[in-house]
N, C-alpha and C positions, 0 to 999 in steps of 0.2 A: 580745442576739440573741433574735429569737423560738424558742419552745420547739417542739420536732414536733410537729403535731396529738395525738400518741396521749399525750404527756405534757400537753400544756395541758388537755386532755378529764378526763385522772386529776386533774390540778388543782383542776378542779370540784368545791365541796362536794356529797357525796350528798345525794340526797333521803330524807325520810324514808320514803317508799314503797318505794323499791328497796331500802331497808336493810332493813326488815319482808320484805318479799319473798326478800330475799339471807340472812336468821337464821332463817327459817320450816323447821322441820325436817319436820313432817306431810306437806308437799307433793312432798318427796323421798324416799319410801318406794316402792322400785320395785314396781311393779304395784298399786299403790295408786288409790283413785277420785280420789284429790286428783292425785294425777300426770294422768292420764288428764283430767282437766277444766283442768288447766291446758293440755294439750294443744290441747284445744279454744278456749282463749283463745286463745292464740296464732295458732290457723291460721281461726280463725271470725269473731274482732274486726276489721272494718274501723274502721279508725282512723281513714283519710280520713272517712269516713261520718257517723262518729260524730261528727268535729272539726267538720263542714262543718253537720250536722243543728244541736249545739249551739250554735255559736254563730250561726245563722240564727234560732234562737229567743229570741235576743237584737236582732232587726231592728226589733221595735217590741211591742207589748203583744197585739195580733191575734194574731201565729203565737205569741208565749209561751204566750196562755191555747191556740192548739190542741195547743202540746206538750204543754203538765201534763195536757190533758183529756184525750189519748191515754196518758201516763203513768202518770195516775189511773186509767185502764180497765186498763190491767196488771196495776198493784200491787195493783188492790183485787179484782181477777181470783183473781190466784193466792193474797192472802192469806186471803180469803176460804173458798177451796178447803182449803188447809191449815189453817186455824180446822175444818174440819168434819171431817177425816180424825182431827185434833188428837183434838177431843171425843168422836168414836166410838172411838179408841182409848182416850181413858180411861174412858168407860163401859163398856167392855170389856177393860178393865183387860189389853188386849192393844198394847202398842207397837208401832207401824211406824219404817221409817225418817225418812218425814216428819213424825211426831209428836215424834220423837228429837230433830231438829235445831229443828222451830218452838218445841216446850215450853221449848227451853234457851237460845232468838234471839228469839223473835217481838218481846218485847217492846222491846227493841233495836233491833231491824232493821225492824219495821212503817211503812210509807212512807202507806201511803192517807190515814188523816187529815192528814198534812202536807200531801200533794198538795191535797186538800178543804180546808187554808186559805190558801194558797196561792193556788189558784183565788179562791176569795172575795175576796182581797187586787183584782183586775183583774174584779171583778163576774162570774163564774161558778157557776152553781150546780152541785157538782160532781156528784150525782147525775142531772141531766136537761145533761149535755154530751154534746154530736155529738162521734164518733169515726171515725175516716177508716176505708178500703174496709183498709188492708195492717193497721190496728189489730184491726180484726174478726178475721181471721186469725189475727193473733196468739193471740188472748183463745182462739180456736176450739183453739189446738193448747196453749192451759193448759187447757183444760176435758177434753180427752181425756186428758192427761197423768192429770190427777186420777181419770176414770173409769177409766184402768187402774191405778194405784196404790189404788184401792178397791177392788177386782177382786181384785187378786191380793197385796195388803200393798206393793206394790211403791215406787218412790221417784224415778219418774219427776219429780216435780213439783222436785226438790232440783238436777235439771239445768235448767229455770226459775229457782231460788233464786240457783243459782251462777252467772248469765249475769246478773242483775238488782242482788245486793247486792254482790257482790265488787267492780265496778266504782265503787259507790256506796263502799267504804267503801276503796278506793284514791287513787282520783281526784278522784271528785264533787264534796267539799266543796272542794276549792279552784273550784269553778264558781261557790260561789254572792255573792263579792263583784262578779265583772266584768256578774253577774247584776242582780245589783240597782243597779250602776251605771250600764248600760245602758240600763233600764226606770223608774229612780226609784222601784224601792219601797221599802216600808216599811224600817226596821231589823230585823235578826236574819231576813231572810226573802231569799232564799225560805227556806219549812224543810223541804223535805225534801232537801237538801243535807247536814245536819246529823244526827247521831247526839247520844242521850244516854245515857249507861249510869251506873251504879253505880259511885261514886269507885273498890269493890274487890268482890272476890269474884262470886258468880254472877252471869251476866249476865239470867236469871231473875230477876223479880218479880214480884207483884202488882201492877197497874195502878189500879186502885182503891184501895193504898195505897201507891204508889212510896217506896224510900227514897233518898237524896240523890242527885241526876243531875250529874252531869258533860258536858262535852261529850269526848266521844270523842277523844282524839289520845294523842298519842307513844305511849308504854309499853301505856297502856291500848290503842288502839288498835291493837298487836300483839299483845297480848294474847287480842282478841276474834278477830281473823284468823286468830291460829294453833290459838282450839279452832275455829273454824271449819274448817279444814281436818281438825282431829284427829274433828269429830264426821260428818264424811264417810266418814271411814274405819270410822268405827263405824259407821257404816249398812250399809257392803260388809260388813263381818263379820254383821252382821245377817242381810242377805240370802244370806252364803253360807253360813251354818248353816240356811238354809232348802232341803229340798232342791227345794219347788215354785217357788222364786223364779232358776230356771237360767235366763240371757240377762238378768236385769235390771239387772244392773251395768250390762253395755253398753248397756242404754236408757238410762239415766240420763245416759250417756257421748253420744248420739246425741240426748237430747231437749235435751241444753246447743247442739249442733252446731244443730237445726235452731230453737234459740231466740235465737242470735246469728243467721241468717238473716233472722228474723221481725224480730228489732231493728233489720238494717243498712235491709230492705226502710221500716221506719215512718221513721226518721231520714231516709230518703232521699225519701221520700214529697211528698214537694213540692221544691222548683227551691230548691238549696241554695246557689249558687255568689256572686249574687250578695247574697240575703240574709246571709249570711253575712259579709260583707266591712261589709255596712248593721250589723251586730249586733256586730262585733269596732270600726268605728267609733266606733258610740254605747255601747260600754263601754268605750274609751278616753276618750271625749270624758267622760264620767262622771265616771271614776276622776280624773281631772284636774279637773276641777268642784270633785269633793269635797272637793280639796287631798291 
């Protein structure tokens, strides 16, 4: 006999995301920044949007190369911004919250040179690419996050951080084979799908001397998600031992709210419905190609 929906469902082997997600202890500390931005996933993330954007950029190598070029202006938006907050806090040997998390991720988590080869892979040159009218917007409301986290120490930009990587480092990389089967590119690409960290220990290094990279999964990859969640919460303690930093928490809570916005508007940014259906095709028809 078949089994009731709610037992064949439990039947299901977990995923490795929900299981990271389901042992994450950082994220369930009540009144915590991590609480509070998962909040905003939840109620912020359109999933249609996101599902329908992505695989539309899989419709042929044209709107691919306009998604990376608007994804490029993002990434290289805000990490650029936090490269400068970064270096002024240590020339200043004074710590912000966004120095906190990019000094002990950046190297990890920096997406724009993947984007810029990427790009190149479909002839883009990613510094002179056109960016759509809702992309502008976007970049417009990381450039103010940053002007007021220079202003005032604050950590507006780590609700950018948290709407951009978390996603990336949940989801993403299972994107990037239907991707490349899709499109025919290269091997090992697209790359900014992919993460590489340090077989152990800091996720901090020198880039100019990396030591041995890995690509990011199981163990490691909960690993990196749960200090991520742990080094949020050090930033609220940051900010609330400051006592001129009162209301910044909930900016930070409110610039993730209006950065999934900004996302659902770019994803949505051109006629998804039926590209999309063209892009979930030809990365069937792909993956079947390949054997």
């Amino acid at each position: 006999s078949r089994p009731p929906p709610r037992r064949a469902a439990q039947a299901l082997p977990e995923s490795e995301s929900r299981r990271i997600m389901r042992n994450i202890r950082a994220n369930k500390v009540p009144g915590s920044l991590a609480a509070a931005l998962d909040t905003t996933l939840r109620e912020g993330h359109d999933l249609r949007t996101f599902g329908l954007g992505t695989a539309a950029s899989m419709a042929n190598r044209e709107r691919y190369a306009r998604f990376t070029s608007n994804m490029y202006a993002v990434y290289s938006t805000m990490e650029e911004e936090m490269d400068q907050i970064s270096s002024l806090a240590s020339s200043s040997r004074s710590p912000t919250p966004v120095s906190l998390f990019w000094d002990r991720f950046g190297p990890v988590l920096r997406r724009a040179p993947h984007l810029s080869s990427d790009l190149a892979d479909v002839g883009i040159d990613a510094e002179n690419c056109a960016v759509s009218p809702k992309t502008k917007e976007y970049l417009d409301s990381i450039r103010i996050a940053a002007e007021e986290d220079s202003m005032h120490k604050g950590g507006r930009l780590l609700g950018h951080a948290y709407c951009r990587y978390l996603a990336d480092l949940f989801g993403g990389q299972m994107l990037a084979v239907p991707t490349r089967a899709a499109l025919s590119l290269p091997s090992a690409t697209p790359r900014h799908y992919t993460f590489l960290a340090p077989i152990q220990g800091s996720f901090s290094f020198d880039v100019s001397n990396p030591p041995r990279l890995v690509t990011l999964r199981g163990k490691r990859r909960a690993e990196l998600i749960e200090e991520f969640y742990s080094t949020l919460n050090e930033a609220q303690e940051m900010l609330q031992q400051d006592r001129h930093s009162e209301g910044e928490v909930g900016a930070i809570v409110q610039t993730a709210r209006a950065a999934f916005a900004h996302n659902s508007e770019v994803y949505g940014e051109e006629p998804v419905v039926f590209p999309a259906l063209q892009g979930c095709l030809a990365a069937l028809t792909g993956m079947m190609s390949r054997g």
